[in-house]
C-alpha positions, 0 to 999 in steps of 0.5 A: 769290858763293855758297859752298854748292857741290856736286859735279857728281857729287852734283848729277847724283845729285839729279837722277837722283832728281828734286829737280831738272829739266833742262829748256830755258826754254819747258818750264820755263814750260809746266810752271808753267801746266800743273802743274794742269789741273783750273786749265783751264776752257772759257769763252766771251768775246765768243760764242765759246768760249776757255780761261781759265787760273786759274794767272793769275788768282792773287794780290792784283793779278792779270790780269783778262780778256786772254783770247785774249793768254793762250790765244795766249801758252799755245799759243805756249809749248805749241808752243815746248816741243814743238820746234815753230817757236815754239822760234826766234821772239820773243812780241811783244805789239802794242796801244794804250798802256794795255792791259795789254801790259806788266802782263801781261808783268810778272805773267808775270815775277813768277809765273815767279820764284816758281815757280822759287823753289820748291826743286824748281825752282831753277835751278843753273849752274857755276863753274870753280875755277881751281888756284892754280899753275895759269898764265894767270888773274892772281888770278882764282881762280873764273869762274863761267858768265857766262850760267848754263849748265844743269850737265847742259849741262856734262856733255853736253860734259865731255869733246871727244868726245860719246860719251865725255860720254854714256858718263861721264853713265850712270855715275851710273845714267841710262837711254838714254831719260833720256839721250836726253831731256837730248841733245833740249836739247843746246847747246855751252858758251859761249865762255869756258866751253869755253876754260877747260874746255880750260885745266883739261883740260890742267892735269889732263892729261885726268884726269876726276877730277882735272877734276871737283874743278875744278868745283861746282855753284851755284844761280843767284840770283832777283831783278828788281832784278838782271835774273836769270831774269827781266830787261828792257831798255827802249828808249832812244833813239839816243845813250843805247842801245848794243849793250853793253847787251844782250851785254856788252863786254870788261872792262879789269879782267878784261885786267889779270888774263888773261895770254892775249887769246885768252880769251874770258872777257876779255868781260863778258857779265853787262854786258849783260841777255841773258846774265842770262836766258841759263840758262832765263829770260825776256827782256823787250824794252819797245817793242822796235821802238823800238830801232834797227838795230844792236840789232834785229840782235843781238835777230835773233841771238838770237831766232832762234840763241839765241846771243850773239855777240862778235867771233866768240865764240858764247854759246849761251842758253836764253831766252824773248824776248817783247816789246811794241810799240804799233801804229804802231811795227809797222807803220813797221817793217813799211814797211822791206822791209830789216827783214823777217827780225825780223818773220818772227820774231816771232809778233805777238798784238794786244791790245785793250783789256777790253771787259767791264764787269764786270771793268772794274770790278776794273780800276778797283780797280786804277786807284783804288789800295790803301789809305785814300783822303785829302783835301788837309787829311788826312780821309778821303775816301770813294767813291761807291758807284756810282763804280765802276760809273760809271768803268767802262761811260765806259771800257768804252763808249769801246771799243765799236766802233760797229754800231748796224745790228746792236747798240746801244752799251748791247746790245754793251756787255751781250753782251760782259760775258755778260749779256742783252741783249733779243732780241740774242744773243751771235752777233750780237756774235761776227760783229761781232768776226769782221767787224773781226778781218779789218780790215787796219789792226789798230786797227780790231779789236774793243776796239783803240780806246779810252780805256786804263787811263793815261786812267782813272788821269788821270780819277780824279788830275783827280777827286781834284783837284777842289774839291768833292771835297775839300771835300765829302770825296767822290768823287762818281759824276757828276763822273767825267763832268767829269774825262772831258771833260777827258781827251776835250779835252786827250788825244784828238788825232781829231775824229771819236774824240772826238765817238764819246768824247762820245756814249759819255759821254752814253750812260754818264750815261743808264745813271747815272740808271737806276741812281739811280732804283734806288737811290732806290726802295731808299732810299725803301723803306729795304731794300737789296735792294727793287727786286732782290726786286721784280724777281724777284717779276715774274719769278717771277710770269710764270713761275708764269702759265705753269703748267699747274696755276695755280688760280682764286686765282692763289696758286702755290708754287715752290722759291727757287733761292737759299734752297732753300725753298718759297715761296708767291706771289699773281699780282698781273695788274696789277702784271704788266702795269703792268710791261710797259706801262712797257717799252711793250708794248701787244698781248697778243703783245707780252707773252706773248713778252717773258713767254716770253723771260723763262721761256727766259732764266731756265730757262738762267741758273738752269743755271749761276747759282741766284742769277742775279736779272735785274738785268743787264736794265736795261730790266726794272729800270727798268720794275719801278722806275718801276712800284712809284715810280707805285703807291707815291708817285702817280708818279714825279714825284712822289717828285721834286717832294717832295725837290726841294721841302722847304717843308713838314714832310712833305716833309723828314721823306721827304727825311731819311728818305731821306738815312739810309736811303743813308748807313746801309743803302747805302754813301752819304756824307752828301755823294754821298747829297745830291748823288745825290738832287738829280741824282735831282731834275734833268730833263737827260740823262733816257733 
C-alpha cells in the first residue's frame, strides 16, 4: 500500500490549477489519440479516402495498416466521450485468428499505460483511515477504494446532500462552469465506499473537517501484470470459468475482522479483473463470446450500467470494455434469440486481414523476430534478400478475393498497395471492396479470407527446420514456397481454399522469377541499382520524345527529381521500341498510348514522390530487363546457357563474376546467390 498521501484538500487545489484532470476513461483515451492533430493525416486505402493516425504508428513494434479498425475505433471512442450512445456499448473486434484483433488491443493497452504514467495524468483514488478507537473494522485500520474511485468523485458526494457537496467544492475556488463540467461525470460511491463514508461521518459527528483528515489521496498504481488500468480476462471454458473472476467474491479474511455483515467491504472486488480498470481503465475480454451465460450477463451489466453488482451492492465504474471474438463465435451467438440484449451492445468492427504488400513486408519482420538468426549447430543464419518480399505477396495474394472479370490477382494485389497497375485503376478496386462490404456472411468481405500471420510464423519455424537451411546457412527465398505447401495441407481444412491457396502459390512464384531476372541483370551489370537507372532511362526518354522543343540530335536536357541536377539524354528509338515490342505492343497507337500513360503517371507520382522510379510496374521492368539481357549478352538465354553450362573458362569467370557481384553489392550469401541463379537457370514456373 502507498504511503505518499495527500489531503483532499491539497489535491483538489492541484487540480484546480491543472496538474491534474478529472475525466471519465473515453475522454482520457480521446485526449491520448487526439493530443496532436497535426499526427491526422488523410490517406487513401483500397481507393477510398480514410485517416490515418500517427499516434499509432510509434514505437519498435507498432501497427501496421488496420486502417478502418483504427478509424472506427477512434470515431467510437470520439462518440463515447461526447456522451454519445457509444458511452454504454462495448468495442468488440471480430475476424479470423491471426489478423491483428489482439496485437491491436494490446499496443492500445500498452500506449494507454504510458501515456497515464505521464505525472500529468496520473490517475489517483482514496483511502479511508479508519480511527483507532473507532468500533466495527477489527485491525482493519486502512480501506482503500476497492475500484479506485476518481477523489473528485468522493467530493461530489462528501456529503448526503448534493448540494452541500457542490457548495464545499467551490470553496477551493472553482467556477460554476468547472463545476458543472465535474457534475457531467457525476456517479455515486461504490458500496463499500458509501457505507464507511457514513461510518466516519457518524464517528465525527458530521464535522466536515474532523472527516477529511479520515481521508488521503494515492495514486492508483500501473501495471499489466496486476491488471490495473489496464487488465484482460481470457475465456475459460465452463468448469475453469467463474463469475468470481470478473466481480470479486466475499472475503473470509475480511469477515474475521468486520464485526457488521452488513458491510459491503466484506466483498473483495480486487478478486475479480473489473474493479481493477473500475477507476478509468481499460477492459479486455479475449474471445468474449466464448464465455458462457452467466458471465455474458455480468459483462451485459456492466457494459451497458458500468456497475458491478453483488447481492444487490452496486459498484459504479469507469471503464472502457473492447473485445474480440472470431467470426463463427458471433454468428452462434447471433442464432440464440435469448442473447440479443449484449449484442445490441456491442458495436462490431470486423477486421480483415493487411492486404497491402508493402506493409506486409514489416509485418513480416515481425513474424521472422528480433535479433540474430542461428543454425541448429550455432552459425549464423543469414536471409535471402528477397525472402521478405517472397513471404509477403504468398500471404498477401492468399487474401485476395478473386475477380478476375475486373482485376487480375497481380493488378488487386498492386492497387491495393498504392502502385500502378496498367490501365486499371484504384476505382475498380474500390467497387470490389464495396461490392463484398454488403456480403451478409462477413468472411466474404474484402481481406477476411486468408493465410494469417500465425500461418506465416509457422512457415518461416518449417523454413528454419529444413535441412538445407541449416546446412547451407540460409533462409532461401524459393523454399518459402516448400513451407507454404505444407501449411496449405495440413492447416487448410476447404478444398476449394486450398486450390485458391495453391494458384495464389504459383502466381507468387512467377512474380519471384521477374524479380531474379532483375537481380541478375543488376549482378551481371555488377551495379545494384542497373535495371532501376534503365528503367527511368526509357522513362525519361519517352518523355523527352513528347517534347515540343526535341532537336534533330535527339539530345534533350531535363531536371533529375531526385539530384536536382540537369542531365543530358540521347533518345536512343531503338531501344525505345525494343521495350515496347517486349510488352508486346505492335502498332504505333499501341505505343504512343502506353508512352502517354506513362507521361500521366509519372506527372502524378512525381506530385507526391520526386523518387517515385516505376519499379512498382513489373511488367515494364521486366520488359526493360529482357531488353538490356537480348542486347548485351544475345539473349537471354543466352546469359542462361552460360551459367548453366561451365565447361569452358569463360563461362565460369561470367559465373564467379556473377556470384560476387550478389554476395558483395546485393546482400546475397554464398549459399541464396548459387541457389538463385540455378532457379535463374531452370524452365519451370516461367510467366
Amino acid at each position: 500500500m502507498q504511503k505518499d498521501g495527500k489531503t483532499l484538500a491539497v489535491y483538489l487545489n492541484e487540480l484546480k490549477t491543472g496538474q491534474h484532470h478529472f475525466e471519465n476513461a473515453f475522454e482520457s483515451i480521446a485526449r491520448m489519440i487526439f493530443d496532436n492533430p497535426a499526427g491526422i493525416k488523410p490517406i487513401i486505402v483500397n481507393g477510398k479516402n480514410t485517416y490515418d493516425f500517427m499516434r499509432f504508428r510509434t514505437g519498435k513494434k507498432h501497427i501496421i495498416g488496420l486502417y478502418d479498425v483504427i478509424n472506427n475505433f477512434v470515431a467510437f471512442i470520439k462518440d463515447a466521450a461526447e456522451n454519445g450512445e457509444s458511452k454504454e456499448m462495448a468495442f468488440v473486434l471480430v475476424g479470423e485468428p491471426g489478423n491483428g484483433k489482439t496485437f491491436f488491443v494490446d499496443y492500445l493497452s500498452a500506449m494507454y499505460r504510458d501515456f497515464v504514467s505521464l505525472p500529468e495524468n496520473n490517475k489517483y483514488t482514496f483511502r479511508f483511515k479508519i480511527p483507532a478507537s473507532a468500533e466495527g473494522y477489527g485491525n482493519i485500520r486502512e480501506i482503500e477504494s476497492q475500484t479506485y474511485e476518481d477523489p473528485v468523485v468522493l467530493a461530489m458526494n462528501l456529503h448526503e446532500d448534493i448540494e452541500k457537496s457542490k457548495e464545499e467544492f467551490l470553496k477551493y475556488g472553482f467556477s460554476e462552469v468547472q463545476l458543472e463540467k465535474f457534475y457531467n461525470n457525476y456517479r455515486s460511491l461504490g458500496a463499500d465506499s458509501e457505507y464507511i463514508l457514513n461510518d466516519i461521518r457518524e464517528y465525527c459527528d458530521g464535522d466536515i473537517n474532523e472527516i477529511l483528515k479520515c481521508i488521503e489521496v494515492v495514486r492508483v498504481p500501473i501495471s499489466s501484470t496486476l491488471g490495473t488500468i489496464t487488465g484482460k480476462y481470457p475465456a475459460k471454458d465452463k468448469l475453469t470459468s467463474s463469475g468470481v473472476d470478473l466481480v470479486g467474491e466475499e472475503s473470509i479474511q475480511r469477515l474475521l475482522h468486520i464485526t457488521n455483515t452488513n458491510n459491503p467491504f466484506r466483498f473483495d472486488l480486487r478478486r475479480g479483473a473489473l474493479a481493477r480498470v473500475g477507476g478509468g481503465g481499460i477492459h479486455f475480454a479475449d474471445e468474449i463470446f466464448k464465455n458462457k451465460t452467466d458471465l455474458m450477463k455480468i459483462y451485459l451489466g456492466v457494459i451497458q450500467n458500468r456497475v458491478i453488482e453483488i447481492d444487490a451492492f452496486k459498484w459504479p465504474i469507469d471503464t472502457f470494455i473492447i473485445a474480440t471474438s472470431n467470426n463463427t463465435d458471433v454468428q452462434n451467438y447471433r442464432m440464440n434469440g435469448e442473447e440479443k440484449p449484449i449484442l445490441d451492445r456491442c458495436r462490431f468492427c470486423y477486421v480483415s486481414h493487411n492486404t497491402n504488400y508493402k506493409l506486409q513486408e514489416q509485418l513480416t519482420r515481425y513474424a521472422l523476430g528480433e535479433g540474430v538468426k542461428t543454425t541448429f549447430t550455432g552459425e549464423k543464419l543469414h536471409l535471402d534478400p528477397n525472402l521478405m518480399y517472397v513471404m509477403s505477396i504468398f500471404i498477401t495474394l492468399t487474401r485476395l478475393p478473386r475477380f478476375d472479370d475486373k482485376l487480375t490477382p497481380i493488378e488487386m494485389m498492386k492497387l491495393a498497395a498504392g502502385e500502378v497497375a496498367g490501365e486499371k485503376s484504384m476505382k475498380a478496386l474500390a467497387e470490389i471492396v464495396e461490392e463484398l462490404e454488403h456480403e451478409s456472411d462477413t468472411t466474404k468481405r474484402f481481406g477476411q479470407k486468408g493465410l494469417g500471420q500465425r500461418d506465416l510464423a509457422r512457415i518461416n519455424n518449417i523454413l528454419r527446420g529444413f535441412p538445407e537451411t541449416n546446412e547451407g546457412q540460409c533462409m532461401f527465398a524459393l523454399d518459402v514456397f516448400k513451407a507454404g505447401e505444407d501449411i496449405i495441407l495440413d492447416y487448410v481444412q476447404d478444398n476449394t481454399e486450398r486450390a485458391k491457396y495453391f494458384e495464389d502459390m504459383k502466381i507468387a512464384k512467377g512474380l519471384y522469377r521477374k524479380r531474379i531476372r532483375t537481380e541478375m541483370f543488376n549482378a551481371f551489370m555488377d551495379e545494384p541499382a542497373a535495371i532501376t537507372k534503365d528503367v527511368m532511362m526509357y522513362v525519361n526518354m519517352i518523355v523527352g520524345m513528347g517534347r515540343s522543343d526535341l532537336g534533330s540530335d535527339k539530345i534533350i536536357t531535363y531536371k533529375d527529381p531526385q539530384t536536382g541536377k540537369t542531365m543530358p539524354i540521347k533518345i536512343d528509338e531503338r531501344f525505345v521500341n525494343a521495350v515496347e515490342n517486349e510488352l508486346e505492343m505492335k502498332t504505333s497507337e499501341q505505343k504512343e498510348s502506353f508512352r502517354s500513360q506513362v507521361r500521366k503517371i509519372y506527372a502524378q507520382k512525381l506530385q507526391t514522390d520526386k523518387n517515385y522510379d516505376f519499379m512498382d510496374n513489373v511488367d515494364l521492368v521486366k520488359a526493360v530487363t529482357d531488353t538490356r539481357l537480348n542486347s548485351d549478352i544475345a539473349s537471354a538465354g543466352g546469359l542462361v546457357g552460360a551459367l548453366a553450362n561451365r565447361t569452358n573458362e569463360d563461362n565460369e569467370k561470367l559465373y564467379n563474376r556473377i556470384v560476387n557481384a550478389m554476395t558483395n553489392k546485393l546482400g546475397y550469401c554464398k549459399t541464396c546467390a548459387e541457389k538463385t541463379i540455378e532457379f535463374f537457370c531452370t524452365q519451370d514456373h516461367q510467366s
